[in-house]
C-alpha positions in Angstrom: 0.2 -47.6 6.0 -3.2 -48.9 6.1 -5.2 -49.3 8.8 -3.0 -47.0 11.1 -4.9 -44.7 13.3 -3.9 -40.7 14.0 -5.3 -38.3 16.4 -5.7 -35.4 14.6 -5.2 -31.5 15.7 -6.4 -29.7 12.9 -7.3 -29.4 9.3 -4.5 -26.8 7.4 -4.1 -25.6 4.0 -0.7 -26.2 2.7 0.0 -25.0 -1.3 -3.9 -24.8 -1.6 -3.9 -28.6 -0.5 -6.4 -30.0 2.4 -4.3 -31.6 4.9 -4.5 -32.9 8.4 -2.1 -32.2 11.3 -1.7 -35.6 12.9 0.0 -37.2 16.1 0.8 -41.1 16.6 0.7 -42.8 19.5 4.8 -41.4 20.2 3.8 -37.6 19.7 5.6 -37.3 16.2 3.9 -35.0 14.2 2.7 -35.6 10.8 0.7 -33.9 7.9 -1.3 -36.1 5.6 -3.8 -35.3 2.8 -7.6 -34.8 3.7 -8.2 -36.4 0.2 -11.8 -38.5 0.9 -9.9 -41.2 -1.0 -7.1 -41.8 0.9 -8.4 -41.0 4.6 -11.1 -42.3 6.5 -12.3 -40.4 9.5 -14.5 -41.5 12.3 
């Protein structure tokens, strides 16, 4: 969703595709795309 904000642990490969390791704010674990135009990072 946007404007949701991630901590993230690390930047994998998965399949050849950039992704980030993430954690909400409950300590669920989630991979989303590193894709520029999808994710902003500050």
């Amino acid at each position: 969703d946007a404007g949701l904000g991630f901590t993230i642990y690390a930047k994998v490969n998965v399949n050849g595709s950039p992704q980030y390791k993430v954690h909400n704010s409950k300590g669920k674990t989630y991979y989303v795309t590193a894709n520029v135009a999808y994710v902003y990072v500050k």
